[in-house]
C-alpha positions in Angstrom: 3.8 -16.1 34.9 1.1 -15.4 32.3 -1.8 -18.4 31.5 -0.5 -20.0 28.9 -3.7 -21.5 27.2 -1.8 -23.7 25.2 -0.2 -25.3 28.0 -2.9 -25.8 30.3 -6.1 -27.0 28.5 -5.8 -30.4 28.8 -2.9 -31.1 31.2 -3.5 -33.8 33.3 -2.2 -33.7 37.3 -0.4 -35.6 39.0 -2.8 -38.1 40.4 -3.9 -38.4 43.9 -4.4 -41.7 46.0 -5.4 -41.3 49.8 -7.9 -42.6 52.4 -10.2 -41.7 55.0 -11.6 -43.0 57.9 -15.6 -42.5 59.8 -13.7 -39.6 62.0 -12.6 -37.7 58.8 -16.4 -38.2 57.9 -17.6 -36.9 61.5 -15.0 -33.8 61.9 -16.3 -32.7 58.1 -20.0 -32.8 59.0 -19.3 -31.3 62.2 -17.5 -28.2 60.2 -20.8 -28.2 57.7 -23.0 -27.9 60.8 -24.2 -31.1 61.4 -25.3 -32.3 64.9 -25.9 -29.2 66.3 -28.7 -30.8 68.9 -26.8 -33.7 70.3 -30.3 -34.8 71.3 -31.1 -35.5 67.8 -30.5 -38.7 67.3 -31.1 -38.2 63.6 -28.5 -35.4 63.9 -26.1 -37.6 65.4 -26.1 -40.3 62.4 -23.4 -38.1 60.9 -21.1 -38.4 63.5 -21.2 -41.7 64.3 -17.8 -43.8 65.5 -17.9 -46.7 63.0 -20.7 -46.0 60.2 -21.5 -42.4 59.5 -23.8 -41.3 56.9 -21.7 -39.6 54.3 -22.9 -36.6 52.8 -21.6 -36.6 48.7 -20.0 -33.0 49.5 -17.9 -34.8 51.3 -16.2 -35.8 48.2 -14.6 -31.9 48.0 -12.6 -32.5 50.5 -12.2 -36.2 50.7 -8.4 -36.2 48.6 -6.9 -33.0 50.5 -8.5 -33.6 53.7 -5.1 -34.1 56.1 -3.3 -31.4 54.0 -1.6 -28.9 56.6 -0.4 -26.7 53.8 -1.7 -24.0 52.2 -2.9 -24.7 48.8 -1.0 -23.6 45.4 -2.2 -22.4 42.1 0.6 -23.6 40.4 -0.5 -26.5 37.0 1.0 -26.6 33.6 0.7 -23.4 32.1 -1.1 -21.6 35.3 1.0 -19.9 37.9 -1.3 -17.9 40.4 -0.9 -15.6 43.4 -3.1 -17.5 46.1 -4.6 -13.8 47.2 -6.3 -13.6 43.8 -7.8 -16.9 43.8 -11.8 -17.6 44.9 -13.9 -20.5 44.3 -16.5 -20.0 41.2 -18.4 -23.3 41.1 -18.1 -26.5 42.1 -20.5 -29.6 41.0 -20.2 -33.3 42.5 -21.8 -36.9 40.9 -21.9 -39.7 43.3 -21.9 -42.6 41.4 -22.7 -44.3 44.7 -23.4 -43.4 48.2 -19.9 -42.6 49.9 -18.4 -45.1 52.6 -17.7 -44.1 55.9 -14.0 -45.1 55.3 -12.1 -46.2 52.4 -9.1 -45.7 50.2 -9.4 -44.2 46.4 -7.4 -42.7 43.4 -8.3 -39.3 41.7 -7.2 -37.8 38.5 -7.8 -34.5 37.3 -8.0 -32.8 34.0 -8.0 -28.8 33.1 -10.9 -28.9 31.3 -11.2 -24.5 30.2 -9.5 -21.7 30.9 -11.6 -19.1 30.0 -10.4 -15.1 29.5 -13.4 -12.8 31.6 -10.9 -10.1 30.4 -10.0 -8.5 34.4 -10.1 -12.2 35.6 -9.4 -15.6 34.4 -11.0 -18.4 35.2 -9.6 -21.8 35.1 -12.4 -25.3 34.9 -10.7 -28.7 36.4 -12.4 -32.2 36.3 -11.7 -34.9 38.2 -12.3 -38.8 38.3 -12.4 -40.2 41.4 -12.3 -44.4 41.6 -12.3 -46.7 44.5 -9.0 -49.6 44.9 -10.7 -51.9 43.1 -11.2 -49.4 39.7 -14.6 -48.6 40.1 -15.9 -44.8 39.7 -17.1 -43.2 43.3 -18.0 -39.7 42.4 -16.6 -37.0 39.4 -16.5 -33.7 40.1 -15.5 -30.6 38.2 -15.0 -27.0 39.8 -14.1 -23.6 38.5 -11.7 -21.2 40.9 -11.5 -17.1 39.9 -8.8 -15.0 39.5 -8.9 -11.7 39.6 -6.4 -9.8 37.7 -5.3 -13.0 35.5 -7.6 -12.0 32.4 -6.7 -10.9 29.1 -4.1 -14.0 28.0 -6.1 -14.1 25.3 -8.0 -17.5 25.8 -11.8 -18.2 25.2 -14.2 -16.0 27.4 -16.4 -19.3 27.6 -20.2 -19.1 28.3 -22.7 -18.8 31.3 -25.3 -21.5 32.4 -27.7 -19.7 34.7 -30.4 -21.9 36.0 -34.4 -21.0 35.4 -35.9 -20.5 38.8 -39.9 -20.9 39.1 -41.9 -18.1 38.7 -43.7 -19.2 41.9 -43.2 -19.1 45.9 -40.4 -21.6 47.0 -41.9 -25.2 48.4 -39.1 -24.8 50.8 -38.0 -22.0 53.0 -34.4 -22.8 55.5 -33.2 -20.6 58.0 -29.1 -22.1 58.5 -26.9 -19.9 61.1 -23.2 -20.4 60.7 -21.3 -20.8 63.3 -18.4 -17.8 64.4 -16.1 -20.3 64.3 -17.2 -22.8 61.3 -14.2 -21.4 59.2 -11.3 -22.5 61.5 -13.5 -25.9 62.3 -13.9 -26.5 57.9 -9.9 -25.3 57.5 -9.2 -28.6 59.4 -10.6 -30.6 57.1 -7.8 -29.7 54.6 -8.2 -26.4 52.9 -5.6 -24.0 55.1 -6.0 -20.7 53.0 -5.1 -18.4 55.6 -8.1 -16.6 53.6 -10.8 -18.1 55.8 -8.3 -17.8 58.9 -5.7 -14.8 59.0 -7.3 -10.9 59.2 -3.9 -9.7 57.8 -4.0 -11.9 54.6 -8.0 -11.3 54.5 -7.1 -7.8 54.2 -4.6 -7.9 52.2 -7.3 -9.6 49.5 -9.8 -6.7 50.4 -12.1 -8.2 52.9 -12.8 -6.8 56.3 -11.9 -10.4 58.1 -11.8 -13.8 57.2 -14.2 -15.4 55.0 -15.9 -18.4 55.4 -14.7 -21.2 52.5 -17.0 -21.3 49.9 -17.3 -25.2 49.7 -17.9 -25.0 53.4 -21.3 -23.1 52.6 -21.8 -25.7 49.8 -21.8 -28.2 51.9 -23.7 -26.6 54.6 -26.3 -26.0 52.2 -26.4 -29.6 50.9 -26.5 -30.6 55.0 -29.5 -28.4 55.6 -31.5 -29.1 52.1 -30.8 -33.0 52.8 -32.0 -33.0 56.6 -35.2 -30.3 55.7 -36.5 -31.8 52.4 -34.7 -35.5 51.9 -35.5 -36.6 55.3 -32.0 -36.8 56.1 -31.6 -39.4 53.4 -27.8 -38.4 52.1 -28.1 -41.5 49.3 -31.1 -39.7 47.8 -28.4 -36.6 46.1 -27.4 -37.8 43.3 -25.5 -34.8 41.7 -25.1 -31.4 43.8 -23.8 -28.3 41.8 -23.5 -24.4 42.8 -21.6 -21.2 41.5 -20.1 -19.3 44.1 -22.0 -15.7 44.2 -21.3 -13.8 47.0 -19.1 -13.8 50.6 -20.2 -15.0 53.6 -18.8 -14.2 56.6 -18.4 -16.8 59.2 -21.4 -16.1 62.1 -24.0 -15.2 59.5 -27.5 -16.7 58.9 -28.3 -17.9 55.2 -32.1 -18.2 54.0 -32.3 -20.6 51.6 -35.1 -21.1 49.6 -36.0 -24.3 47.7 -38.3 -25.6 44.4 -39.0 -28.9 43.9 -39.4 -29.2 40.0 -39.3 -32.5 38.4 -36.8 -34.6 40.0 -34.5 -31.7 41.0 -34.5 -29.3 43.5 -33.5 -25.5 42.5 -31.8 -23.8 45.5 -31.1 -19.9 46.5 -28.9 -19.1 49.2 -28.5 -15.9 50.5 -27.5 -13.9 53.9 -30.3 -12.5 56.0 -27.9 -9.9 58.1 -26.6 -8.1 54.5 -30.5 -7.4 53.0 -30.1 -11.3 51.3 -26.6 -10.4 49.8 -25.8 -13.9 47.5 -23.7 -16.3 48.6 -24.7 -19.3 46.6 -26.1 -19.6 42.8 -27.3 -21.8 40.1 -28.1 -24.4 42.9 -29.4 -27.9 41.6 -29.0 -30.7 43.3 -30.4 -33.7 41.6 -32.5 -36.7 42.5 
């Protein structure tokens, strides 16, 4: 079915109420490569039994996270083959730091569907409050189709963020883990994608890729424990385009600037000659 612009901008979802519990929390950080040393006792604060710390990418997967099924591209107005679809961006608010367990309410908007011309790409945001009404976190997030273009929508515009002209304050070095995409799938996003080599090749990749938001939130992880002294309440808004693939096993170099109450993030894989894997990466303070 072609987009029908019409249709879609503006739709809301159907909305979605679920819970989550401190081992939700712990199997999530565990896929975004926390408490790799299980002598780090600082390390170990994500995984704990009762109280975790909760990193605010956590809120990506928080609604979906005990889906078994493979996920759908199917909304008012949008009907999408699943082997077309990537992530493009994704951006999170925490309005406050995330509990370890609770139970909470989203709604989602199509916000843009924009016409790239060979691809489409389609802009959701979503509300997420707690039982009693109050807001958690928002989020909005972008996903690419290839082949979907030329419906004859808006082509939308491009924020690129302004990097310093300067070396980085912060230089990471985060391995992935050959592995970490089966580990993140359980979490709730089954794409055989990330998990089948027939279906990976079938979308023109040598083998399965790792999820995109899995590197966001491995990235976030990293960035939090390096710079923010592990202090997960300190993000306040975390936001990245998707820029490249990264295949599960690889090492990203991440580079960070600290500029005025933000810090501006690159992330890039070492074994491809710094091929990109993430983008316009702010996460706010």
């Amino acid at each position: 079915m072609p987009i029908d612009p019409a249709v879609a901008i503006g739709a809301e979802l159907p909305e979605i109420s679920f819970q989550w519990s401190a081992s939700d929390v712990a199997l999530y950080h565990l896929a975004v490569g926390a408490a790799a040393d299980p002598m780090d006792t600082a390390g170990l604060a994500y995984v704990d039994d009762v109280s975790p710390k909760v990193l605010p990418s956590f809120a990506t997967v928080a609604a979906s996270f005990h889906a078994t099924e493979p996920p759908k591209v199917a909304f008012p107005g949008i009907d999408i083959d699943l082997a077309k679809v990537v992530h493009g961006s994704q951006q999170v608010t925490a309005h406050r730091p995330l509990p370890a367990s609770g139970k909470a309410t989203t709604r989602t908007t199509i916000a843009e569907v924009q016409d790239k011309g060979s691809a489409a790409v389609v802009i959701q945001e979503s509300v997420t409050t707690d039982d009693s009404g109050q807001p958690l976190w928002t989020s909005r997030s972008s996903i690419f189709a290839k082949g979907e273009g030329g419906f004859g929508g808006e082509r939308g515009s491009s924020n690129k963020v302004a990097y310093p002209d300067r070396e980085p304050d912060h230089r990471l070095s985060v391995p992935t883990l050959p592995q970490q995409a089966l580990l993140y799938r359980l979490c709730g996003d089954r794409n055989p994608l990330h998990s089948d080599p027939e279906f990976a090749a079938a979308a023109g990749f040598p083998r399965p890729i790792l999820h995109g938001l899995c590197t966001y939130g491995t990235v976030c992880r990293a960035v939090t424990d390096a710079v923010l002294d592990g202090d997960v309440a300190a993000v306040r808004d975390y936001s990245s385009t998707f820029a490249g693939v990264v295949f599960p096993g690889e090492t990203l170099n991440v580079k960070v600037w600290d500029e005025n109450g933000e810090l501006l993030i690159t992330a890039t894989v070492a074994d491809r000659d710094d091929a990109p894997a993430l983008g316009n990466v702010v996460l706010a303070l």
